[in-house]
Structures are given as structure tokens and as C-alpha cells.
C-alpha positions in Angstrom: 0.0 0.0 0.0 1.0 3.5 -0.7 0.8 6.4 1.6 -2.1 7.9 -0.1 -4.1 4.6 0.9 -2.6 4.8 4.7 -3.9 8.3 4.5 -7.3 7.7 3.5 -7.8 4.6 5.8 -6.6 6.6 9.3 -9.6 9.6 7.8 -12.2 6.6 7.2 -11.2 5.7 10.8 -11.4 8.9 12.5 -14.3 10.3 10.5 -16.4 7.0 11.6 -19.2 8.8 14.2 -20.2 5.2 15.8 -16.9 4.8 17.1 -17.0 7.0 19.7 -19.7 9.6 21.6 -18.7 13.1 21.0 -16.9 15.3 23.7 -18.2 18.5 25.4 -17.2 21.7 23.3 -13.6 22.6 25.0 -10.9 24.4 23.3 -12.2 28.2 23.9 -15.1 27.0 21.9 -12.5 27.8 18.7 -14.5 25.3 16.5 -18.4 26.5 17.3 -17.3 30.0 15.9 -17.1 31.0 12.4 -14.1 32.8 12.7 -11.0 32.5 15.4 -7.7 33.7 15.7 -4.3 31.7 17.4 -0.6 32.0 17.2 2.0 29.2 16.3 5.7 28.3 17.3 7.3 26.4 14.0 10.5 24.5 14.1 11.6 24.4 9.8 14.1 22.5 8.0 14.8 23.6 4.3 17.2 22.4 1.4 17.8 23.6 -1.9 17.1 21.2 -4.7 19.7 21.7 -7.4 20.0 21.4 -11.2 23.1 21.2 -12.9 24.2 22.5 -16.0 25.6 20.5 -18.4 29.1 21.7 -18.2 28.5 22.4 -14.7 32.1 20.8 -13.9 33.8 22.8 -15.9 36.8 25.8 -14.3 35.4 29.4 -13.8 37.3 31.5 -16.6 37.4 35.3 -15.4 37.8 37.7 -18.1 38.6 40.4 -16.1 42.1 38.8 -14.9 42.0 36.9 -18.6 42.9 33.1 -16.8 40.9 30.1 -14.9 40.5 31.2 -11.2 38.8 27.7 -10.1 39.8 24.2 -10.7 37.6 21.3 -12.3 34.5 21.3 -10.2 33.6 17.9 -7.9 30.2 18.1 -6.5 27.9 20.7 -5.5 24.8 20.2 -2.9 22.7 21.8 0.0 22.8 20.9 3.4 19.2 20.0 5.5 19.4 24.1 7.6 17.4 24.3 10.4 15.6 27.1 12.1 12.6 28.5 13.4 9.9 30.9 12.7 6.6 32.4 14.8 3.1 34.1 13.4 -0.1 34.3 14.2 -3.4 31.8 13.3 -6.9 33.1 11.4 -9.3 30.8 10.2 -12.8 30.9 9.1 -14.9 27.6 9.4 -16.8 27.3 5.8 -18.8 23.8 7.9 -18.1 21.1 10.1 -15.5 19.7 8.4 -13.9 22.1 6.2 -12.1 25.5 7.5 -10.1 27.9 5.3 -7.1 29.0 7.6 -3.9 31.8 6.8 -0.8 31.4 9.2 1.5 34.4 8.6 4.8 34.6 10.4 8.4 35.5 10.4 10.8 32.5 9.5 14.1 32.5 10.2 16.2 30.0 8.2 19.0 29.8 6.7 20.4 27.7 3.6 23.8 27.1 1.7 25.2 25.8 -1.1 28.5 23.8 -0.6 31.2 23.4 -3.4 33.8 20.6 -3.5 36.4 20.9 -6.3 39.7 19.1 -7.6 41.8 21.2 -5.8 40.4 20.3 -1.6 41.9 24.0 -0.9 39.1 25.2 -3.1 36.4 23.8 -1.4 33.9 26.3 -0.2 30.5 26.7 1.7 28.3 29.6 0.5 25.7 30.8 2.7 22.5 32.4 1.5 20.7 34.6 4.4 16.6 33.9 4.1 15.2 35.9 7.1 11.5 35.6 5.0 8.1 37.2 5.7 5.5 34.0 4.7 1.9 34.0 4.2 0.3 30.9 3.5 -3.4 30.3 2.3 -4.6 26.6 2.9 -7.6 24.4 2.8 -8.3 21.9 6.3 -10.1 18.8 6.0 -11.1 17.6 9.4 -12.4 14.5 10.7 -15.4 13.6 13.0 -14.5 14.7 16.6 -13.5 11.5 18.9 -13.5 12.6 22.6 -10.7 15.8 22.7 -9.4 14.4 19.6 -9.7 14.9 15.8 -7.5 14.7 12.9 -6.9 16.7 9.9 -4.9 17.0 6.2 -4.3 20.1 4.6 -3.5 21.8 1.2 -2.5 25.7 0.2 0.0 27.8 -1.3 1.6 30.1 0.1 4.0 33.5 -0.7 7.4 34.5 0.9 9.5 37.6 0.6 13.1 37.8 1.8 13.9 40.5 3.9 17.5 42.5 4.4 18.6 39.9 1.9 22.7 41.5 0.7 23.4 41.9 -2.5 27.1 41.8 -4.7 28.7 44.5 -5.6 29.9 45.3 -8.9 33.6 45.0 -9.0 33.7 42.5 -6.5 36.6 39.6 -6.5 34.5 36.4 -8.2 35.2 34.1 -5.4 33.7 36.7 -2.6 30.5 37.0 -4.4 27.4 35.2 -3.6 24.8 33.1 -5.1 21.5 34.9 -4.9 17.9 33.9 -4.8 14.9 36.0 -5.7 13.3 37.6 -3.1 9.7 36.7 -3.5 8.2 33.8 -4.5 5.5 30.9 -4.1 5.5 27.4 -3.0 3.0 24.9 -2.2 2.0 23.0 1.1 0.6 19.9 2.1 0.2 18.5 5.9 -1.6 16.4 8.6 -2.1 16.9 12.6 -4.3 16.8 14.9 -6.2 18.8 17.2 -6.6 18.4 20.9 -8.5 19.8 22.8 -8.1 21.4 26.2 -10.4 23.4 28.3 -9.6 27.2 27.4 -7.4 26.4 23.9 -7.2 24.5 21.6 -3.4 22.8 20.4 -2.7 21.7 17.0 1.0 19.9 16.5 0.7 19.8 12.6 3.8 18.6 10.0 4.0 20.4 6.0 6.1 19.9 3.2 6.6 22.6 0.7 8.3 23.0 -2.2 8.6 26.3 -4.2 7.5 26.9 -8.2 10.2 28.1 -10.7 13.6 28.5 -10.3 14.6 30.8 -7.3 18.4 31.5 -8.9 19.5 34.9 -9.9 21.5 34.2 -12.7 25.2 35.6 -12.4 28.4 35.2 -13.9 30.3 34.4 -10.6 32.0 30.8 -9.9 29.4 29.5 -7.7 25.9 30.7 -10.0 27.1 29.9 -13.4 27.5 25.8 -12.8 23.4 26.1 -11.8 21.0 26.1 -13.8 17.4 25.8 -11.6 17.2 26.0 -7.5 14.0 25.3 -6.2 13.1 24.9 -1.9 12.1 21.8 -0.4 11.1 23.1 3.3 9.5 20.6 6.1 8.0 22.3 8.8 6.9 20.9 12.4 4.2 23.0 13.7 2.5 23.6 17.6 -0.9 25.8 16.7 -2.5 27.5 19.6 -6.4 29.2 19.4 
């Protein structure tokens, strides 16, 4: 079996209203209103996903000193960055079982690119700053309620702008620049939790995985841009949600 059909068996299970009797209405009474409001605490783990030029291996040639300033190119990849991020909750509950939520927040996380070449003196780890301001827009899917317990999957998009993100400048030596990303861009979620239910609030450990559209690379003629020809950002995000 595949996880889609894991998936869909543990919803059958929980959305089952013969299983159990239903609970009284704790949690603030977040679910009876149309509309509530929360905040969230969001550990994140990103990595770039990277594509390769054909000649990606090739030496750096820099016209403005008319030789090759790298060697013969071994391996380039991203390391798994952690970090964290906070925002706040709004949701609007469209029925029982179907809610409409936006959790904007501040996420601070960085990512790299590391560069292993022929020559081990070479070798070099570039670091891209991404303090990013997101706001996501997703659909939740929730199951029957089973005592102070129900489950949930999720799907949504969601936008994020860099912020104090640092720039080269022109004239700079090749092997101090950076590789840059855009600024802004979109990505798309998907998740699964749980809610549980207390007597004032209402706590939501939830887990996404997002991965941006298009290719986030500014193109530049530097050592470290020119062997890539896409980036794109595969993000997993463990989430405690409190309304």
C-alpha cells in the first residue's frame, strides 16, 4: 500500500461517528465560531534542490584577470538548515469539516550551497541569508470529533518575501561573491495533525512539506551561480498551533 491509501484509511477511521460519543465543546469554543484567531511556534528544516548545467564541472574562466580562477568542479549540494519561525493563526470555518485557515509569520532560516572541487583547498561553503516574511493560504479537511481528539490534512499555497537579503557588488573579486535567490516567491504546502483539545485552547501539533514553483536563482556570472541552472526549496515544517 501507498501512503495515499494509509492516509485515507486513518480519515475513514477517524471520520467513523459510531466509534466513539462526542466530547463536550472545549478548546475556547475555537471550533463553534465562524471565525477565530491563534498563534504558532514552527521549528523548519529547508534544502535547496539543485539542477546542474551540463558543463557544470567545468573551471570558472574570469575575463577580467584573462585566466581560470577555479579548478575542475567535484560536487555541488545543499545541506538539511534548520531554524525556526513564529506568526499568528486566522481561520474561518466554511462547515463542520472544512475550515479555510492563513498562518503568517516570520521564519528565520537559513540555507547554503557547498562546493567541492579538484583542488580540496578550493572547497567552499556559500551561505544564503533567508530571514523571509510568509503568508500561506490553505484548505483543512477535518475528521469527525473522537472525545478531545480529531485529525486533519491540509493543502494551500503560500508566498514568501526575503527581507534584508545582501546583494554583490559590482567589481567585487568572483570568489567573494554570492549566489542569490529571488526575493519573493510561491510554494505549495501539504500536511496532517491533529487537534486536541483542552479546556480554554485549543493545540494543533501539525507537520507540512513545501516546495517552491520556478527557479529561485538569480543568474550571475560568478563561480558559484554559473554551474546552476534551476534552484528550487524543499522546506519541512513541524508546527505547535494554539487558538
Amino acid at each position: 500500500m501507498n501512503k495515499i491509501s494509509y492516509l485515507i484509511i486513518i480519515l475513514l477511521i477517524f471520520c467513523s461517528k459510531s466509534l466513539f460519543a462526542q466530547a463536550p465543546a472545549w478548546g475556547g469554543n475555537a471550533d463553534q465560531n465562524d471565525v477565530s484567531f491563534g498563534f504558532t511556534f514552527q521549528y523548519v528544516n529547508s534544502y535547496l534542490k539543485i539542477d546542474k548545467k551540463p558543463n557544470w564541472r567545468q573551471p570558472f574562466f574570469d575575463p577580467g584577470v584573462g585566466h581560470l580562477i577555479t579548478d575542475y568542479v567535484n560536487s555541488i549540494y545543499s545541506n538539511n538548515s534548520p531554524g525556526f519561525a513564529v506568526g499568528f493563526i486566522a481561520r474561518y470555518r466554511l462547515d463542520e469539516h472544512l475550515e479555510v485557515r492563513t498562518t503568517p509569520g516570520l521564519v528565520f532560516a537559513d540555507r547554503d550551497l557547498s562546493y567541492t572541487y579538484a583542488t580540496p583547498s578550493e572547497d567552499v561553503n556559500k551561505p544564503i541569508q533567508a530571514t523571509m516574511i510568509e503568508f500561506p493560504v490553505s484548505l483543512k479537511l477535518k475528521s469527525d470529533r473522537i472525545q478531545d481528539f480529531r485529525a486533519y490534512i491540509l493543502g494551500g499555497v503560500k508566498y514568501s518575501e526575503a527581507i534584508g537579503a545582501k546583494r554583490n557588488v559590482p567589481g567585487t573579486d568572483p570568489l567573494q561573491q554570492l549566489v542569490r535567490n529571488k526575493n519573493g516567491f510561491g510554494s505549495y504546502e501539504v500536511g496532517m495533525g491533529c487537534d486536541i483539545y483542552f479546556e480554554y485552547f485549543k493545540l494543533s501539533p501539525e507537520i507540512k512539506l513545501s516546495n517552491s514553483f520556478g527557479n529561485l536563482l538569480i543568474p550571475e556570472d560568478n563561480p558559484y551561480a554559473t554551474p546552476i541552472n534551476k534552484l528550487s526549496l524543499h522546506t519541512v515544517t513541524f508546527s505547535l498551533l494554539f487558538e
